[in-house]
KESELUM-859331 format. One line per 3 residues: number of its first residue (from 1); for each residue x, z negated, y of C-alpha. Coordinates in steps of 0.1 Angstrom, whole numbers, plus 5000, padded with zeros to 4 digits. Example, Ala and Ser with C-alpha at 12.3 -4.5 7.8 and 13.67 -1.06 7.14 Angstrom:
<sites>
1	5123/4922/4955  5137/4929/4989
</sites>
This chain:
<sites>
1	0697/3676/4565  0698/3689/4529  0719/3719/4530
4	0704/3731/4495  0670/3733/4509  0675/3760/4536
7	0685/3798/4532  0714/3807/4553  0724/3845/4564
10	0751/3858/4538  0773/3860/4568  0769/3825/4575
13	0792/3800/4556  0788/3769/4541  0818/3744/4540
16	0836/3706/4545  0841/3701/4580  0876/3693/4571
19	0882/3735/4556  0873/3748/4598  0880/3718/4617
22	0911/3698/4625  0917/3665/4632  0938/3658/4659
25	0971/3635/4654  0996/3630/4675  1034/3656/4674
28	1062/3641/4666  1087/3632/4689  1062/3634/4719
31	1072/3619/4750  1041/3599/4764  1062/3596/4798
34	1060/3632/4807  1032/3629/4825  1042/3594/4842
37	1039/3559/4839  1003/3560/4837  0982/3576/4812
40	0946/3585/4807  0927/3557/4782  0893/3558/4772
43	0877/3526/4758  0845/3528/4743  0821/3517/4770
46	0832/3547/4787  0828/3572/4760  0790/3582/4772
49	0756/3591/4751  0738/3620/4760  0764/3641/4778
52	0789/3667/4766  0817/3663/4787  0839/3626/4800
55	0858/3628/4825  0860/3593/4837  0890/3573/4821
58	0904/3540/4828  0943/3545/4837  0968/3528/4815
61	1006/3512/4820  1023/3523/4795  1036/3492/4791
64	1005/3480/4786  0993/3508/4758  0994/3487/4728
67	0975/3506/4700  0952/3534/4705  0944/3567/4688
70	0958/3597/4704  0937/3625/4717  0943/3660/4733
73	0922/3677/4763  0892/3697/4747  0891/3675/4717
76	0854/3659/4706  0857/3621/4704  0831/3611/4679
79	0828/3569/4677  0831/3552/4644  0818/3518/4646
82	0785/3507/4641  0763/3509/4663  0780/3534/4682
85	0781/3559/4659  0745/3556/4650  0733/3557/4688
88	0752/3593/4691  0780/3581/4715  0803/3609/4714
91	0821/3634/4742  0840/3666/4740  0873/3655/4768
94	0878/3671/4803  0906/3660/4820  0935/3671/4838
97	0965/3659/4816  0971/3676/4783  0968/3646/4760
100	0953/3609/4764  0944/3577/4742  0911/3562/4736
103	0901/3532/4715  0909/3531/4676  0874/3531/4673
106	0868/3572/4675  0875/3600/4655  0895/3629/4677
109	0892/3663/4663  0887/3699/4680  0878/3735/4663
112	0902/3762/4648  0908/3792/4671  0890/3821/4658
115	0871/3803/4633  0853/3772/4647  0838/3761/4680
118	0845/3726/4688  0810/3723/4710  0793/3737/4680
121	0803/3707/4658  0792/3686/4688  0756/3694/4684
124	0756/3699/4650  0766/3661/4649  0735/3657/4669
127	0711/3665/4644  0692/3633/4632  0696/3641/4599
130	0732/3648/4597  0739/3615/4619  0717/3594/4591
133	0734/3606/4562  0770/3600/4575  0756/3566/4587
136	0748/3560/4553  0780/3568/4541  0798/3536/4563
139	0820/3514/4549  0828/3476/4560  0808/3441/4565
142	0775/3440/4582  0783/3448/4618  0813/3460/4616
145	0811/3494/4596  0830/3526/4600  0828/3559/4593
148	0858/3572/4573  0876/3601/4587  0872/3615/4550
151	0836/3609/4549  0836/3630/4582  0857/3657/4568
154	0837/3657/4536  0807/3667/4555  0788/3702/4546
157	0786/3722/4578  0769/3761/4580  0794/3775/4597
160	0780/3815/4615  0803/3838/4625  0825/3828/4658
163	0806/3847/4685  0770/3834/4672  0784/3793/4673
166	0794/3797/4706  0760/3814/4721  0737/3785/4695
169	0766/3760/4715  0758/3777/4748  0716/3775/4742
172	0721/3741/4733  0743/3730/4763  0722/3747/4789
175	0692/3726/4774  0714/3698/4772  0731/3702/4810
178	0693/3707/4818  0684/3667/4805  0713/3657/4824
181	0703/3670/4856  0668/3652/4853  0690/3617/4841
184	0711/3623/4873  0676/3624/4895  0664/3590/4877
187	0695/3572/4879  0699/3586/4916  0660/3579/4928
190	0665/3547/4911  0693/3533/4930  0677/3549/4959
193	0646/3531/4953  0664/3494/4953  0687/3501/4980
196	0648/3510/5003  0633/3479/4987  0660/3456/4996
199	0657/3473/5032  0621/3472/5036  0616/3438/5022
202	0642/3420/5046  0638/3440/5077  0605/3454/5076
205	0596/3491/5087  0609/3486/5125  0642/3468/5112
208	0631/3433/5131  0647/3400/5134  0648/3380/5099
211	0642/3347/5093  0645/3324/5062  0620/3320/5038
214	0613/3307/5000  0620/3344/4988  0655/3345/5013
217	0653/3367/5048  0622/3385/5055  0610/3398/5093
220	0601/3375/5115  0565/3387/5123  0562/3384/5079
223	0542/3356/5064  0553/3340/5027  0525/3326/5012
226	0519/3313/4976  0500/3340/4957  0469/3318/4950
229	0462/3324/4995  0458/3356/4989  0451/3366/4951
232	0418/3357/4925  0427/3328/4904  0451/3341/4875
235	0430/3350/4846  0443/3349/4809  0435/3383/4782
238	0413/3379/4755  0424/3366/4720  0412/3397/4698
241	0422/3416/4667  0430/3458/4679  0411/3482/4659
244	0412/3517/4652  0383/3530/4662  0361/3514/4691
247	0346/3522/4729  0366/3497/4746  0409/3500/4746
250	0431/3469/4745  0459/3469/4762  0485/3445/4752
253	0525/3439/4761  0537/3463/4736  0513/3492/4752
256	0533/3487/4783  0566/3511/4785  0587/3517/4823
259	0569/3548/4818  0537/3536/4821  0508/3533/4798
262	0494/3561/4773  0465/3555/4767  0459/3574/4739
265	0481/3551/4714  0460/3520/4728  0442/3507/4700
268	0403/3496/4708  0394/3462/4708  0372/3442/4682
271	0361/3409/4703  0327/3401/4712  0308/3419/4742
274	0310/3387/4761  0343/3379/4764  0349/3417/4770
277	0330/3419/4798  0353/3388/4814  0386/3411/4811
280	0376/3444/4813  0400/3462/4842  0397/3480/4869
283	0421/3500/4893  0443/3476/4913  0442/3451/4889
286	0482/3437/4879  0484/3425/4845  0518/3403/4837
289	0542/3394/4807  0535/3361/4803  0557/3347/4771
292	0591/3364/4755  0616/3390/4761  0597/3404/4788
295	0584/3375/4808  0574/3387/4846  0572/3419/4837
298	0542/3436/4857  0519/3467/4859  0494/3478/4881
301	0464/3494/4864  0454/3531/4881  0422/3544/4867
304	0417/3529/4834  0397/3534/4808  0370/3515/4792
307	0395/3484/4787  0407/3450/4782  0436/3433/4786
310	0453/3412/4753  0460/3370/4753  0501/3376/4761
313	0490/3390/4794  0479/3374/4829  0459/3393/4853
316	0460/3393/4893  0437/3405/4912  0446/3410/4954
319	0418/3394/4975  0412/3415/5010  0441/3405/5028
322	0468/3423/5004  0474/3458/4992  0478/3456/4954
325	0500/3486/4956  0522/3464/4978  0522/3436/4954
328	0530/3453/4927  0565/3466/4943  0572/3430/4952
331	0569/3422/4917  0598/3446/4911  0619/3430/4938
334	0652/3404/4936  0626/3377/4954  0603/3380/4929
337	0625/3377/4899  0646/3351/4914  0611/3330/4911
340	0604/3341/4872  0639/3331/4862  0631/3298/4880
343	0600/3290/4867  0606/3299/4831  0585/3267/4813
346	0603/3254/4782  0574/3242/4767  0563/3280/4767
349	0588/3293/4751  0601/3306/4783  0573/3319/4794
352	0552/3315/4827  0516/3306/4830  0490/3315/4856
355	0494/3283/4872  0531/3289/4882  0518/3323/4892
358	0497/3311/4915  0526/3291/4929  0552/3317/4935
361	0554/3332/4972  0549/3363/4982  0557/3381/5017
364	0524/3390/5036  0529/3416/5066  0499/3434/5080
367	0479/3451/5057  0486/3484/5074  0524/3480/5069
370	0516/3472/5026  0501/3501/5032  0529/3520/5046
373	0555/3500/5025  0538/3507/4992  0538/3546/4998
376	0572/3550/5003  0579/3532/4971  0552/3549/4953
379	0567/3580/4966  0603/3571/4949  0583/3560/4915
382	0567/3598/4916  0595/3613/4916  0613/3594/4892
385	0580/3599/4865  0582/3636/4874  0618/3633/4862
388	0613/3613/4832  0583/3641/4822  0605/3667/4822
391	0635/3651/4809  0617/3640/4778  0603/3679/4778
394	0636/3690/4774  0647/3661/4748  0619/3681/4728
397	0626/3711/4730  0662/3706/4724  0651/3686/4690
400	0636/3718/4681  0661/3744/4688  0688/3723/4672
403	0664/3722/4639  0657/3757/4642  0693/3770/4651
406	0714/3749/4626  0691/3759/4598  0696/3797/4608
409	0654/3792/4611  0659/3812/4647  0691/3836/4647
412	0707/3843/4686  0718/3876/4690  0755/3882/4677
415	0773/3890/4703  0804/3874/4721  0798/3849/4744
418	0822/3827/4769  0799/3795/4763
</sites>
């Protein structure tokens, strides 16, 4: 963010981070026993991204201390080292004791009382632009670059009047508080989710006997089957350049996010008509990752487009007997991956084929319980995707206030706040 190209209020100020902040060092003569034997530590796997606030520390022996950099309650631990710094990892502290440690690898500092807001310089730290200039501005080897606590200081910051950086910090945070809420419902329905699949898939809807199988304990009334009983013979995508413009979509790995698939960035697909019509998809249909990083991966299509499916993918299609929706939550399950990491083929680059698709089991209860299975998965993956839509709402629209209020391109009412 170029400083020079925006037109701040004449109250406003515009200054080194180092002339209204301080950085935090530890008193003389302090007594690190005063609070025990124990003290708070933060290493950097615990120093979070996208929150304001850590709480959670790892206690440390004294004894066992070693070197560390010094911080104080309410100070705003920004992370140095690449790529930490670039990915945003910073955290304002909360804890109980007045004063911990945390790894050498942060920068401790806080605001001035009655001249800076320590949450202010949180988000303003935030912006893109400011993050990507500082990056720049990192010294050491590849890999193991720092930012300089002078390059930090050195830093141009348009400082407004107390009262209006606490209510921009307070618009912000409630925004930000706001994302965290909707993380806390993923991470939540997530866990939720595998906790209910591991229940379901080993002890059925009526919590029945198990019994061992090729994919470990299932019920007993369950059949495990290899896929080719019960599924269309694996069919391979089409080998085709993606075009910009076009009637039919082609969907390839890349298209395929955990959110799902937009089909609006799909590019169209140039291949003949013939081979088109061989792999153009339909609802129900599962396409897999068939070669790299993201072997096994799977996706059920729901109401497609006019579309295609790319070479790097396999297609399954569910014959009478099984519930694609049911399949496709197997194919998120530890039975299921337990077979790809098993069946990786060398000669593939670690990829599989549709050949060992066709071999891997699969559990086969009644089709009434897939039914009744898949839709209380598929009620867990709703809510999660009506999480993940708002959540990245909110990531938008706190981009665009923290543009807009930084640059003083929207002004908050002045006014005192308690943020």
């Amino acid at each position: 963010m170029k400083l020079d190209q925006f037109q701040f209020p004449k109250d406003w100020k515009v200054g080194r981070v180092a002339t209204s902040y301080d950085f935090t060092g530890k008193p003389r003569g302090l007594d690190l026993s005063k609070n025990g034997d124990e003290i708070p530590f933060f290493p950097m796997d615990q120093i979070p991204l996208g929150r304001i606030h850590v709480s959670e520390f790892t206690p440390k022996p004294l004894a066992e201390l070693g070197s560390g950099t010094y911080i104080e309650n309410g100070d705003l631990m920004v992370a140095k080292i690449t790529p930490s710094f670039e990915n945003g990892k910073q955290a304002i502290v909360d804890i109980a004791s007045d004063f911990a440690y945390a790894t050498t690898e942060v920068i401790p500092m806080r605001g001035r009382k009655g001249e800076s807001d320590t949450l202010f310089l949180f988000f303003y730290l935030l912006h893109p632009e400011v993050r990507s200039d500082l990056a720049g501005k990192m010294e050491g080897s590849t890999g193991r670059q720092r930012l300089s606590k002078t390059v930090l200081g050195d830093r141009l910051i348009p400082l407004p009047p107390l009262p209006e950086q606490k209510k921009i910090a307070h618009i912000l945070s409630t925004v930000q508080r706001a994302i965290e809420a909707q993380e806390r419902i993923i991470q939540t329905t997530t866990e939720l989710k595998k906790a209910l699949m591991h229940k379901l898939f080993t002890e059925g809807l009526r919590g029945e006997p198990q019994k061992q199988t090729e994919i470990g304990p299932v019920p007993e009334s369950w059949e495990v089957v290899p896929l080719k009983r019960v599924a269309l013979k694996p069919q391979y995508g089409l080998t085709a350049k993606a075009a910009k413009s076009g009637t039919t979509k082609f969907l390839r790995i890349t298209d395929i996010t955990d959110e799902g698939v937009n089909w609006s960035t799909v590019p169209f697909c140039s291949g003949p008509k013939k081979k088109i019509d061989a792999c153009r998809l339909k609802s129900g249909d599962i396409v897999f990752a068939r070669i790299g990083a993201t072997t096994g991966k799977s996706y059920m299509i729901t109401d497609p487009p006019d579309a295609v499916f790319a070479s790097y993918l396999i297609r399954v299609r569910a014959g009478e007997s099984l519930e694609p929706a049911f399949l496709i939550q197997f194919f998120q399950s530890k039975g299921y991956w337990q077979q790809v990491d098993a069946n990786k083929h060398a000669n593939l680059k670690k990829g599989v084929n549709g050949s060992i698709l066709s071999e891997m089991f699969v559990p086969l209860p009644t089709l009434e319980a897939q039914k009744e299975i898949a839709a209380a998965f598929m009620a867990t993956d709703q809510k999660v995707r009506t999480a993940a839509a708002k959540r990245d709402a909110l990531k938008d629209l706190f981009r665009n206030l923290l543009h807009e209020l930084m640059t003083a391109k929207t002004r908050v009412h002045e006014q005192e706040t308690t943020a």
